[in-house]
C-alpha positions as CSV (number, residue, x, y, z in Angstrom):
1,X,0.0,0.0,0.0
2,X,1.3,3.3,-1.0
3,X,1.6,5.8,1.7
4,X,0.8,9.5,0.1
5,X,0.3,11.0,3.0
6,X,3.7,11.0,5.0
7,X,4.8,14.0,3.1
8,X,1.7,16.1,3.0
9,X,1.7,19.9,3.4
10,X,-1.0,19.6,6.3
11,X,-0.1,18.1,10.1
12,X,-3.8,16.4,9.7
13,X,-3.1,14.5,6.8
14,X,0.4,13.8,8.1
15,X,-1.3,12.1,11.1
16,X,-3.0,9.5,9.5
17,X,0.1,8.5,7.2
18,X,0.1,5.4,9.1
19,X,-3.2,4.4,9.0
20,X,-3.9,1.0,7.6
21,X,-6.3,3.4,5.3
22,X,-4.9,3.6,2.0
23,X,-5.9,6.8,2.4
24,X,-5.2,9.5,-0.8
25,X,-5.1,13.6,-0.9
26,X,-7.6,15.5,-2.4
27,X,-7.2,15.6,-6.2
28,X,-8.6,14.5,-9.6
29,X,-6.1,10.7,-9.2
30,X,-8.5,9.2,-6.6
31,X,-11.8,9.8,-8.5
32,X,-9.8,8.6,-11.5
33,X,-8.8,5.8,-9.2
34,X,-12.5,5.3,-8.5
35,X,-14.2,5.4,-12.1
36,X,-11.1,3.0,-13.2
37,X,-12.4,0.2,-10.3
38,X,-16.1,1.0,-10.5
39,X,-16.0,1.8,-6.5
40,X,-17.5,5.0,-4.5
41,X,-15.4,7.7,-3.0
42,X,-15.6,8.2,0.9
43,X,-14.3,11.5,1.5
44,X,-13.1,12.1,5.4
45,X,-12.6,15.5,5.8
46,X,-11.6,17.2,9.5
47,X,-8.9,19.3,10.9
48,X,-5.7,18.5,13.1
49,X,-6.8,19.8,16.5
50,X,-10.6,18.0,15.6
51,X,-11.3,15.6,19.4
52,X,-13.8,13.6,17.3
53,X,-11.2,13.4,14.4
54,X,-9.2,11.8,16.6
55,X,-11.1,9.5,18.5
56,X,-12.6,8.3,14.8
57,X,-9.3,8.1,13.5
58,X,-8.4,5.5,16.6
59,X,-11.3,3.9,16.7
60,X,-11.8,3.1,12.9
61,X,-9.4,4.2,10.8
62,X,-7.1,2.5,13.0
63,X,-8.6,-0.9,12.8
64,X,-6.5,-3.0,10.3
65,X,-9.8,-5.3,9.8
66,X,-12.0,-2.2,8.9
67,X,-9.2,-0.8,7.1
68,X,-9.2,-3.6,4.9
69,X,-12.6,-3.2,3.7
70,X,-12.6,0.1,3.6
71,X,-9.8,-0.7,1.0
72,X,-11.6,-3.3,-0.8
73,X,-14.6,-1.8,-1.5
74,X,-13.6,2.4,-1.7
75,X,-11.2,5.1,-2.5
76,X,-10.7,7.0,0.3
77,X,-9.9,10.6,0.4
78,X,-8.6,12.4,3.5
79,X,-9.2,16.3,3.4
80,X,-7.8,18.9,5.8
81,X,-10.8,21.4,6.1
82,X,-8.0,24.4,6.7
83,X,-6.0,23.6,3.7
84,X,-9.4,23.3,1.5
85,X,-11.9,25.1,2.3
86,X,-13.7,25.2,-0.9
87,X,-13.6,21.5,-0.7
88,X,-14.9,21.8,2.6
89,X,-17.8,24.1,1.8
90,X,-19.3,21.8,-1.3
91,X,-19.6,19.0,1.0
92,X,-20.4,20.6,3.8
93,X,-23.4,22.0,1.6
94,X,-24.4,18.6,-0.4
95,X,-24.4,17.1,3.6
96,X,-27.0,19.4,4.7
97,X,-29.2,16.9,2.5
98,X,-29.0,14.0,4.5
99,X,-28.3,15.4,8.2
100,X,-28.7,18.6,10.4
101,X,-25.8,17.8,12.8
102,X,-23.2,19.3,10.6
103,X,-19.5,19.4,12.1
104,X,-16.2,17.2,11.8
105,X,-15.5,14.7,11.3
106,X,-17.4,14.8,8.0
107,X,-18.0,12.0,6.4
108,X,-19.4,12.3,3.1
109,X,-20.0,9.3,0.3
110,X,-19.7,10.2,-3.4
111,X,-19.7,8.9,-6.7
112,X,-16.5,8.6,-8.6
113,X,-17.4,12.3,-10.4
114,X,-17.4,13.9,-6.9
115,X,-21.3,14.1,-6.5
116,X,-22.7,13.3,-2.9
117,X,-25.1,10.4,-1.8
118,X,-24.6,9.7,1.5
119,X,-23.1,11.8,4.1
120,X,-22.3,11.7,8.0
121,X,-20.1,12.9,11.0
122,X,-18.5,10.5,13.0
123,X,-19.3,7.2,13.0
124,X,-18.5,5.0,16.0
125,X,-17.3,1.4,15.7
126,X,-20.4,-0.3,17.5
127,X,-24.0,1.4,17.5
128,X,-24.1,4.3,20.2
129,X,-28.0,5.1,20.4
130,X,-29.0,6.1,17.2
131,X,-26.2,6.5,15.8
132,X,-24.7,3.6,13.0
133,X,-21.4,1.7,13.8
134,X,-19.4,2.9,10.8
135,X,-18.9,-1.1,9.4
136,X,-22.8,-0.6,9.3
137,X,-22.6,2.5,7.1
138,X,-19.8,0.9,5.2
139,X,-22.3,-2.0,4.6
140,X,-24.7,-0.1,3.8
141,X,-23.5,2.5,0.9
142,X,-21.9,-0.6,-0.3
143,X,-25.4,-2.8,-0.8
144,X,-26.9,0.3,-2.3
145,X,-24.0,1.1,-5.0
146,X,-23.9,-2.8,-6.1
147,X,-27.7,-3.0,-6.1
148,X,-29.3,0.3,-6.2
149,X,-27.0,2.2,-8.4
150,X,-29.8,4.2,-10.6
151,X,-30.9,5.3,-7.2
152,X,-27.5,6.1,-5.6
153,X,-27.1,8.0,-8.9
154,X,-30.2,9.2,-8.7
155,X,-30.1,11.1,-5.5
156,X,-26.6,12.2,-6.5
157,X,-28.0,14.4,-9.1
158,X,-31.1,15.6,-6.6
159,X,-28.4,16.8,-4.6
160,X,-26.6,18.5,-7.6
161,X,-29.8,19.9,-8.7
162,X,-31.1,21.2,-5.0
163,X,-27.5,22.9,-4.2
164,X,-27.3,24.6,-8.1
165,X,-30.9,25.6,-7.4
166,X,-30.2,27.1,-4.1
167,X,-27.2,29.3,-5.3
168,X,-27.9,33.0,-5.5
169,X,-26.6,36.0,-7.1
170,X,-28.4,38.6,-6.1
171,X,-27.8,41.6,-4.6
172,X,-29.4,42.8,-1.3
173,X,-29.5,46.7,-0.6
174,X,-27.7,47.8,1.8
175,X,-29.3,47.9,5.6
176,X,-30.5,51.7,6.9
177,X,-29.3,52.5,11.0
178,X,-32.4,51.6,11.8
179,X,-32.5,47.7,10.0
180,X,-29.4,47.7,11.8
181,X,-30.9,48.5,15.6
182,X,-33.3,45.7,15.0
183,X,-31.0,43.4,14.3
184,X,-29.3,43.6,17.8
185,X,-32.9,43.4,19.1
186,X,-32.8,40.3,18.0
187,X,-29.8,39.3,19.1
188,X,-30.6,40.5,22.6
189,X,-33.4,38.2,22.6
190,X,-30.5,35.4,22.1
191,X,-28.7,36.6,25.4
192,X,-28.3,34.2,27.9
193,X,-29.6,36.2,31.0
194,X,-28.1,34.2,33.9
195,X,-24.3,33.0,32.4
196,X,-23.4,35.8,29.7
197,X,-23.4,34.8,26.1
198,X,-24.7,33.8,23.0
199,X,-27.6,31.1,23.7
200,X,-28.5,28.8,26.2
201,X,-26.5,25.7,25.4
202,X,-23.1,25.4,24.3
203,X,-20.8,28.2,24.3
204,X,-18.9,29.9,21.5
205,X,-17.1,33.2,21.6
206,X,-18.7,34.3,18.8
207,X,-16.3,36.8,17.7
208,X,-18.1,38.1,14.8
209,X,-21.1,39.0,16.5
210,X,-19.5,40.4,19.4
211,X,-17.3,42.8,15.9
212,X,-20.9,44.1,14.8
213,X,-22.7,44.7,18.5
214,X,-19.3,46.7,19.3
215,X,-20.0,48.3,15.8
216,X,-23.5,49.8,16.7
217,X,-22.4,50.3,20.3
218,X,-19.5,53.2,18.9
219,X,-23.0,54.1,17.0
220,X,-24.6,55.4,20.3
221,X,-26.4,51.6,20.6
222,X,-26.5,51.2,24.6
223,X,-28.1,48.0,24.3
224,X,-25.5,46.0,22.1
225,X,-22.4,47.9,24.4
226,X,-24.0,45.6,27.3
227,X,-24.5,43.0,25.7
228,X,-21.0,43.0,23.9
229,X,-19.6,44.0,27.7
230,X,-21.4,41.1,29.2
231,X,-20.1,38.8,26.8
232,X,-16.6,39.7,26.7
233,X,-17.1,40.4,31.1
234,X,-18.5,36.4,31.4
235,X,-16.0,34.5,28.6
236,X,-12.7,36.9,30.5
237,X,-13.8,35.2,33.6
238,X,-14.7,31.8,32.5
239,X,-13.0,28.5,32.0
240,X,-12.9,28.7,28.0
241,X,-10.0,31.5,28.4
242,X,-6.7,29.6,29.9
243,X,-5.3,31.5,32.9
244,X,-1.9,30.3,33.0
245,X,-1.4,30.4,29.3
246,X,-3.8,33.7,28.3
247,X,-5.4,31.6,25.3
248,X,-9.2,30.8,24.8
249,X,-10.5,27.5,23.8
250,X,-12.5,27.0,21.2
251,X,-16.1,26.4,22.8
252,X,-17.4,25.4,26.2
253,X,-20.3,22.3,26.1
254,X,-22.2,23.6,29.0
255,X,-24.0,26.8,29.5
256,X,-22.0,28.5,32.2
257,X,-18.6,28.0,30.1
258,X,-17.5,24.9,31.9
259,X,-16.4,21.7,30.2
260,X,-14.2,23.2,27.1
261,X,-13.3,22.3,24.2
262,X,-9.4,22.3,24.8
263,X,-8.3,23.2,21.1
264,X,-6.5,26.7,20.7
265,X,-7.3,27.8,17.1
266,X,-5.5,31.2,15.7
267,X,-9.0,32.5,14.0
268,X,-10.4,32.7,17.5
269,X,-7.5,34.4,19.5
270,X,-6.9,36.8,16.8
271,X,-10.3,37.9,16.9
272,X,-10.9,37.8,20.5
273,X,-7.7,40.1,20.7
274,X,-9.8,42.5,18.6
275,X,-12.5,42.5,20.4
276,X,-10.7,42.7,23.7
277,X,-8.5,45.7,22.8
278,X,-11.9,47.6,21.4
279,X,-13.4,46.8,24.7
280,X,-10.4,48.5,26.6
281,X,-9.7,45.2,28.2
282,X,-6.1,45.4,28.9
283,X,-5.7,41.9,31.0
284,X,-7.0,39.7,28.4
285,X,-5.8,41.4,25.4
286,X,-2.3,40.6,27.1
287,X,-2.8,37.1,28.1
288,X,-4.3,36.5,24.7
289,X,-0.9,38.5,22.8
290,X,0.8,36.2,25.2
291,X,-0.7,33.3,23.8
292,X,-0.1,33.9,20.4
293,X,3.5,35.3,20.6
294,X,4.2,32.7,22.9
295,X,2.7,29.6,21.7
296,X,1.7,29.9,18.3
297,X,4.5,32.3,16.5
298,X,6.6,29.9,14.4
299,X,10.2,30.5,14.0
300,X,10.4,32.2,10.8
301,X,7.6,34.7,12.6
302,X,4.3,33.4,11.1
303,X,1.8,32.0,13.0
304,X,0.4,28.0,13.6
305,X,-2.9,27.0,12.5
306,X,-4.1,25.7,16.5
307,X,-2.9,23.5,19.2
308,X,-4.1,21.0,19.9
309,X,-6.1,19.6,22.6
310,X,-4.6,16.4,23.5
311,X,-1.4,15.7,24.9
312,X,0.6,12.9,27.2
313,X,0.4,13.4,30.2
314,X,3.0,11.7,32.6
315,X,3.2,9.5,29.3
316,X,-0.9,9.0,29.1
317,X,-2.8,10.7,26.3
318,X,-5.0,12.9,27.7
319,X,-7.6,15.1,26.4
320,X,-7.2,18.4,28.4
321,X,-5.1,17.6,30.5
322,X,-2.4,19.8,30.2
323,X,-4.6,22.9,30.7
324,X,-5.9,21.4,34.5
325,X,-2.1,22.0,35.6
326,X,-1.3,25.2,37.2
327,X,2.1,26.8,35.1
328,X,4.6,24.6,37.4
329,X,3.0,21.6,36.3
330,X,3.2,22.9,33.2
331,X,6.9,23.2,32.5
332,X,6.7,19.6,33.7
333,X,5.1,18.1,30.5
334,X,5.7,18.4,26.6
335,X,2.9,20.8,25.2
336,X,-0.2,19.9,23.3
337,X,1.5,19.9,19.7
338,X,0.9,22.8,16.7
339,X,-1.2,22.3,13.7
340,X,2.3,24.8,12.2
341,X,0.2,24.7,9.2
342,X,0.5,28.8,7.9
343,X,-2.6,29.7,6.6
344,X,-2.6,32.8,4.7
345,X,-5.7,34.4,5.7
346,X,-5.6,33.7,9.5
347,X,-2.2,35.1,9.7
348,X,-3.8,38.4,8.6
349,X,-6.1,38.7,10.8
350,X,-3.4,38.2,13.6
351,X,-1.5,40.5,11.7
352,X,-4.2,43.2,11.9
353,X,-4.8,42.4,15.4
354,X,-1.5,42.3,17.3
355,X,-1.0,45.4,14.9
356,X,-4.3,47.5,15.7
357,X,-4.0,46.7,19.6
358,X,-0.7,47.0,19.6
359,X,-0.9,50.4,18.8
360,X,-4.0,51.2,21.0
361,X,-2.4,49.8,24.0
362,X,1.0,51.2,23.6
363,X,2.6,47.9,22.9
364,X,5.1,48.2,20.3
365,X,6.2,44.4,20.6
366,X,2.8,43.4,19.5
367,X,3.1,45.7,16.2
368,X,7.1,44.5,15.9
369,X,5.9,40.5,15.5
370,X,2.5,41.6,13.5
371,X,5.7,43.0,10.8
372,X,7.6,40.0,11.4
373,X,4.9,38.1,10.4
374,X,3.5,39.9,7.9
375,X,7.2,39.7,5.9
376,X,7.0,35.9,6.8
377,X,4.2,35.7,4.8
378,X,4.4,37.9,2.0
379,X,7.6,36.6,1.2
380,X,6.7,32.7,1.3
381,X,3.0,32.9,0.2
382,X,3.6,35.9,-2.4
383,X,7.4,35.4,-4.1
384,X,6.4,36.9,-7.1
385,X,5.0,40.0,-5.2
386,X,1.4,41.5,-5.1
387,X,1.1,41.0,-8.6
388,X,1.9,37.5,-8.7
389,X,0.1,33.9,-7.3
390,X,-0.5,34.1,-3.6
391,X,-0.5,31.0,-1.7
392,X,-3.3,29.6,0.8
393,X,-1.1,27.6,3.0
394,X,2.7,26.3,3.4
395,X,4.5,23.6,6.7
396,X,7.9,24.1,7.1
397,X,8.6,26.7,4.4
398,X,6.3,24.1,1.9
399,X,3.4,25.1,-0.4
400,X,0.1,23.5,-0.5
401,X,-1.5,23.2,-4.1
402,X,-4.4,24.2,-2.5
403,X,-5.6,27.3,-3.8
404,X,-6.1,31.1,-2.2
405,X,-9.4,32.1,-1.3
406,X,-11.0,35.4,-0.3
407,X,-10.2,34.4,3.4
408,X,-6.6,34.9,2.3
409,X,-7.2,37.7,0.3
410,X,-8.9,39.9,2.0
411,X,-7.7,38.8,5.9
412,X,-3.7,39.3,4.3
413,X,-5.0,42.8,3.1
414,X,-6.8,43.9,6.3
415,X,-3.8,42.6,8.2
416,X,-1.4,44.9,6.1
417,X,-3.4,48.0,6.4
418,X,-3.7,48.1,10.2
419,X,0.2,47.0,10.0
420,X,0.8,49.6,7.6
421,X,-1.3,52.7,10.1
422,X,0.6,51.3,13.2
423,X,3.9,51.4,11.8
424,X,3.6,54.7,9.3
425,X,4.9,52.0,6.4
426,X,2.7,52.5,3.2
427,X,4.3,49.7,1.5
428,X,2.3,47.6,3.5
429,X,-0.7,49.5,2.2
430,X,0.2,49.4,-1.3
431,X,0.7,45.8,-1.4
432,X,-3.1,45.6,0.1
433,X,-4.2,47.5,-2.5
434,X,-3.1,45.6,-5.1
435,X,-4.2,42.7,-3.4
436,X,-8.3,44.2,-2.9
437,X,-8.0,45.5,-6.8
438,X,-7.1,42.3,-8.1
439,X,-10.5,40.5,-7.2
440,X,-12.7,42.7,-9.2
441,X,-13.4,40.2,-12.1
442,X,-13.2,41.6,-15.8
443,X,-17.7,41.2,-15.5
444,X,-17.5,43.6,-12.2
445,X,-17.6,40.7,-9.9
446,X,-15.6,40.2,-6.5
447,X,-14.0,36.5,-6.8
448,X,-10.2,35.1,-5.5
449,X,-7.3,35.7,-8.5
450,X,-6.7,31.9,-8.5
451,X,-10.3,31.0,-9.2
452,X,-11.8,28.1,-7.7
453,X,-10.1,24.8,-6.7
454,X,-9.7,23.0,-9.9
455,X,-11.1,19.4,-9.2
456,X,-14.4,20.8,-8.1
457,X,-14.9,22.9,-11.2
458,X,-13.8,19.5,-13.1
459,X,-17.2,18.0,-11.5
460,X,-19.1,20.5,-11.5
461,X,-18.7,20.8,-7.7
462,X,-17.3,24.4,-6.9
463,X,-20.0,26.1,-4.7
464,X,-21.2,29.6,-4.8
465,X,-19.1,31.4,-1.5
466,X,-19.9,30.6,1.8
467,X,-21.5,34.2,3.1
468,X,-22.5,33.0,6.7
469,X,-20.3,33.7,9.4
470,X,-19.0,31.2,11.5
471,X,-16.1,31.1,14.4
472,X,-14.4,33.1,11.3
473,X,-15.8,35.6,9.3
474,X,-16.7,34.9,5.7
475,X,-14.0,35.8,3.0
476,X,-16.6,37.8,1.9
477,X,-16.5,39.8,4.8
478,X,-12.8,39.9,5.4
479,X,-12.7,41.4,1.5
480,X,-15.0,44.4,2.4
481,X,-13.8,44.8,5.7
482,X,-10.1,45.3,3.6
483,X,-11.4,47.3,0.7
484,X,-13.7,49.7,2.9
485,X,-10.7,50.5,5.3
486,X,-8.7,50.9,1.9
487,X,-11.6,53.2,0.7
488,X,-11.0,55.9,4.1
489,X,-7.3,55.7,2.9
490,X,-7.1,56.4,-0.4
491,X,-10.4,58.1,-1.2
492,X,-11.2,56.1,-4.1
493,X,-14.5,54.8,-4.6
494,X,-13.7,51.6,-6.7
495,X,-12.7,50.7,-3.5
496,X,-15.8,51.2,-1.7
497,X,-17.9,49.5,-4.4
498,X,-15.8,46.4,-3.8
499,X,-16.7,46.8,-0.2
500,X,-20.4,46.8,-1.0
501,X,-20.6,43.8,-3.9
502,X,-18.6,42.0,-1.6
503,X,-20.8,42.1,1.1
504,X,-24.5,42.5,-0.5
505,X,-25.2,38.9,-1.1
506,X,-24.9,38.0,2.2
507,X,-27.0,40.9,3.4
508,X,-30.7,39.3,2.6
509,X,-30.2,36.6,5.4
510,X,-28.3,38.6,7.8
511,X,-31.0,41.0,9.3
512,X,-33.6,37.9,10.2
513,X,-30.3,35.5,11.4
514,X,-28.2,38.0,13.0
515,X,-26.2,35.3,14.8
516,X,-25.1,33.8,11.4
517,X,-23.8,36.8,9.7
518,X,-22.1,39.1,12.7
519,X,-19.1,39.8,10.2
520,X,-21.2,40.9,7.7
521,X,-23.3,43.5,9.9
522,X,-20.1,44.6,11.3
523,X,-19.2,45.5,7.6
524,X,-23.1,47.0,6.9
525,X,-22.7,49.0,10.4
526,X,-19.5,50.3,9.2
527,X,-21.1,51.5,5.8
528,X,-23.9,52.8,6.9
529,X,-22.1,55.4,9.9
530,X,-20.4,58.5,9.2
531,X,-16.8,58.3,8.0
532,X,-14.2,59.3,10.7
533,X,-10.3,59.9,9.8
534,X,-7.3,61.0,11.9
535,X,-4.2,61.5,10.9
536,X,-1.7,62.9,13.3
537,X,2.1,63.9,11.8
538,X,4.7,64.3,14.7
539,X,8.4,64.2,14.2
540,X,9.0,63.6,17.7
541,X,7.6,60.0,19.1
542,X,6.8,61.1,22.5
543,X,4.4,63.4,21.3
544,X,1.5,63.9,23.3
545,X,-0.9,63.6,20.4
546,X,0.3,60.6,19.2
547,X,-0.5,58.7,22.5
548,X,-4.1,60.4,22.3
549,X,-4.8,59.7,19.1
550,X,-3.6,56.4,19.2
551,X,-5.8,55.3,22.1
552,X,-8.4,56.8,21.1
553,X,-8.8,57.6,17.4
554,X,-11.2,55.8,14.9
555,X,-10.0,53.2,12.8
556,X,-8.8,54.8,10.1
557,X,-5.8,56.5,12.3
558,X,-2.4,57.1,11.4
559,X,0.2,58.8,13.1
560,X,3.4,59.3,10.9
561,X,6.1,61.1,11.4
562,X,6.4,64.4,8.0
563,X,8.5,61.8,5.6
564,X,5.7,59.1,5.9
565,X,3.4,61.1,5.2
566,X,4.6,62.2,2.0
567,X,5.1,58.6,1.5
568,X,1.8,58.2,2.1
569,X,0.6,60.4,-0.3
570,X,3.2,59.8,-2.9
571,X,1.8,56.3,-2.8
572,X,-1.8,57.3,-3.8
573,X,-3.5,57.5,-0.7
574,X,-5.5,60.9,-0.8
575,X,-5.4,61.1,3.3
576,X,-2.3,62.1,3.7
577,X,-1.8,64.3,0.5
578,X,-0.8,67.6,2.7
579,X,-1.0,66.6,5.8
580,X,2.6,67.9,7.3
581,X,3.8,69.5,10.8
582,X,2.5,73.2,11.7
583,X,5.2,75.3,12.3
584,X,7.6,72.5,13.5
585,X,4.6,71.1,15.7
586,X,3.0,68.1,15.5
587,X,-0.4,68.6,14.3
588,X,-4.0,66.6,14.0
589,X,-6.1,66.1,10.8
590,X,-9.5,64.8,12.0
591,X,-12.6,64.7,9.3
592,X,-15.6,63.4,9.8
593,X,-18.6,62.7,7.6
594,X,-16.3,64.1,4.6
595,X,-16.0,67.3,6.1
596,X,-12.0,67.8,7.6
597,X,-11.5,70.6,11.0
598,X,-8.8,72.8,10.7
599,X,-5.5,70.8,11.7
600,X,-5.0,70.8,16.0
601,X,-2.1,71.1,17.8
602,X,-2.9,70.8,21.2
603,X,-4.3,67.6,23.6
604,X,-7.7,69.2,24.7
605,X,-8.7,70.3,21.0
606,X,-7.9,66.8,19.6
607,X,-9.5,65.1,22.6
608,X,-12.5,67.8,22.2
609,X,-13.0,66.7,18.5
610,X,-13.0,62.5,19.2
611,X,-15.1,63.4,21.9
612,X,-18.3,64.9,19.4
């Protein structure tokens, strides 16, 4: 048996190299491999810090016995959701057919031209309630392809048909200030009055919803500001964030935050950084920097995927574990291991994060490793420059195939522009620019450069863009959250078009299922408020100004020294064309609603204009 795995770009296909599976990576070879022996395609898809990818993967995949027929009667394909999200989306979507308890491990059954007939999560190797020992399932799909196959084929298409029929391209207007208050009435109905929190069962951070309720709070909205303090007040406090180590776990089972989740995933922290910093929230901004600096940052100064949340313990396995022991203890035993899978998107929005609080909390080691990652990046994922193919993921200075996404795109972009204000650097910003620009299509669309992931457009499979908003925001989102913070930089509004087309299709769901789509009002908050800008220029760095306006400014602040700013503006970015010291003094540029004040130079005039 050939063993494809062992020198895979992803740590979860790495992990089942020595499976008895004769397992394959995503491609067009196994459905080739598939048509050539008449057999159907299992697809296993899950990620490397996944519990229940684990346990199925001992359990099952394991077993030599149901190996063996496993091998006898399928191709199997093993796919790491991080590395392929496309992939992960299409099946994801053709699953909703056949079950509502959608997660990972997915387990999806499909013909040898890709198309979906059976699909699953995990399967257990006896019968646990109602659930199907996965030999039984096995047995199952078999009887029906040798038996049934015009019905197999049959439902195959149905799914096709009912996932091509469900695809919209439609734009939805944008929502008015007042679409936008009811939609955080509804998510206060959602509140969980007694623990904090989205819901009344299992916990998530939620980081996009807590992004658009801090939105319409800076809007004057007193009801989402409680709701977003609550939340933040309750998960700060609870066991889902680690006190020893400052990260947060991905997701608590129980309503009061107990019983986590022990996986440590970069989307989350970075976010939750964010969200912490906005919420002047300087304890578990730090422990959460910590974590990331600490833990996650790579050698070469990007980031890992996760970590994960099993580890030996005093030379047991153990699922948590590690994260019972107080930081003694700690140092005692190896740590949970790295998915050091670099994705490119995820990276960004560190980038952006450690950048943007880094600036608003006066911690210049958080901007320094936001730039050392950022060149990490840009020079592995991008060789050939702005201009040129960017990558979706490398291990160990290695490329994946798999192709870029608007996650990459537009979470590399946003990353660079809050890297670019915190540091005065407008290369940063020009490089996101080029980036946003490039994913207008020649028809006026908003797609990724690479196009879609080649096998699925073979079969027909590739899936209109996941709009909703999960643990991470939709590439959709993170491309007009870039191109509108381009947009108050460079004044251009290209820019904010892409911002808007970007975002519009997911729009027509997101007022009536807030919780889905909090990324996506956080973008429709943001266009629909008045347009704040501060630029401060100050030759001197202890300028009093500076420290004002970087605590306190909007978003779209800068503070650059008289040579950046010409850079600045050399570069194409309208902001800063004359923006220059007064009379050897620093001095402050704030304009709101598209209307600029006359430049300050003094604390209580600056602090008197943020303050209106």
């Amino acid at each position: 048996m050939t063993n494809r795995l062992s020198d895979a770009v992803s740590p979860y296909l790495r992990s089942h190299a020595d499976n008895p599976v004769d397992w394959w990576p995503w491609g067009e070879e196994p459905f080739a491999e598939a048509a050539r022996r008449d057999v159907p395609v299992f697809v296993s898809i899950g990620y490397a810090t996944c519990h229940w990818c684990h346990v199925m993967a001992r359990e099952s995949f394991s077993d030599p016995e149901l190996a063996g027929y496993l091998n006898e009667h399928f191709v199997a394909i093993k796919v790491d959701r991080e590395e392929h999200p496309e992939v992960d989306a299409a099946y994801l979507a053709a699953a909703s057919a056949f079950t509502g308890n959608l997660g990972w491990p997915l387990s999806v059954f499909v013909t040898p031209n890709g198309a979906a007939f059976f699909a699953g999560t995990y399967f257990p190797p006896r019968p646990v309630g109602d659930t199907p020992s996965f030999r039984t399932v096995l047995d199952a799909i078999l009887e029906a392809w040798n038996e049934r196959r015009d019905e197999v084929e049959g439902a195959a298409a149905a799914v096709l048909e009912a996932l091509a029929s469900s695809r919209s391209d439609g734009l939805s207007a944008l929502p008015s200030a007042a679409e936008l208050e009811g939609a955080v009435d509804r998510l206060a109905r959602l509140e969980d009055p007694e623990f904090g929190g989205l819901g009344r069962g299992s916990k998530f951070p939620n980081a996009p919803v807590l992004w658009f309720l801090q939105q319409r709070a800076a809007e004057g909205n007193v009801a989402a500001a409680g709701f977003a303090s609550r939340a933040l007040d309750a998960l700060a406090e609870s066991p889902l964030r680690d006190q020893v180590e400052g990260g947060v776990f991905r997701y608590a089972v129980n309503r009061d935050w107990t019983e986590p989740h022990y996986e440590r995933m970069l989307s989350d922290n970075a976010q939750l950084l964010s969200r912490f910093a906005d919420a002047r929230a300087p304890e578990p901004a730090d422990g959460i920097a910590g974590f990331l600096l600490d833990v996650l940052r790579l050698p070469s100064g990007a980031f890992a995927s996760a970590q994960d949340s099993e580890s030996p313990i005093d030379g047991v396995r153990s699922e948590g574990g590690y994260y019972a022991l107080d930081a003694v203890a700690r140092a005692r035993q190896p740590r949970p291991a790295l998915d050091a899978k670099v994705l490119t998107g995820l990276n960004g929005l560190a980038i952006g994060a450690l950048a943007a609080a880094g600036s608003r909390m006066g911690r210049p080691d958080w901007i320094a490793a936001a730039r050392d990652a950022a060149d990490a990046v840009l020079a592995l994922h991008l060789p050939d420059g702005a201009d040129g193919a960017v990558a979706r993921a490398s291990l160990d200075g290695r490329l994946s195939d798999a192709v870029a996404t608007l996650e990459d795109i537009g979470g590399l972009a946003g990353g660079l522009l809050r890297l670019s204000l915190a540091l005065g650097d407008a290369r940063y910003a020009s490089i996101a620019r080029t980036l946003i620009e490039r994913t207008r299509t020649p028809d006026g669309g908003i797609a990724a450069p690479g196009g879609s992931d080649p096998v699925l457009v073979e079969h027909g499979l590739a899936a209109a863009p996941d709009l909703d908003d999960g643990a991470t925001p939709s590439g959709a989102a993170l491309l007009a959250d870039a191109a509108l913070l381009l947009w108050t930089l460079s004044g251009d509004d290209d820019h904010r078009r892409i911002a808007e087309d970007a975002i519009a299709p997911a729009l027509a769901n997101a007022l009536e299922q807030p919780s889905a789509f909090g990324a996506a009002l956080a973008i429709a908050s943001r266009l629909a408020s008045p347009v704040r800008q501060l630029v401060v220029v100050a030759d001197d760095p202890g300028e009093p100004l500076s420290e004002i306006a970087r605590s306190s400014g909007p978003e779209s602040t800068a503070v650059v020294t008289s040579a950046q700013a010409e850079e600045f503006a050399a570069s194409g970015f309208e902001l800063f064309v004359g923006r220059s010291t007064r009379d050897g003094r620093a001095a402050a540029y704030f304009c709101e609603r598209f209307v600029c004040a006359l430049p300050v130079a003094d604390e209580r005039a600056l602090g008197e204009l943020l303050a209106r």
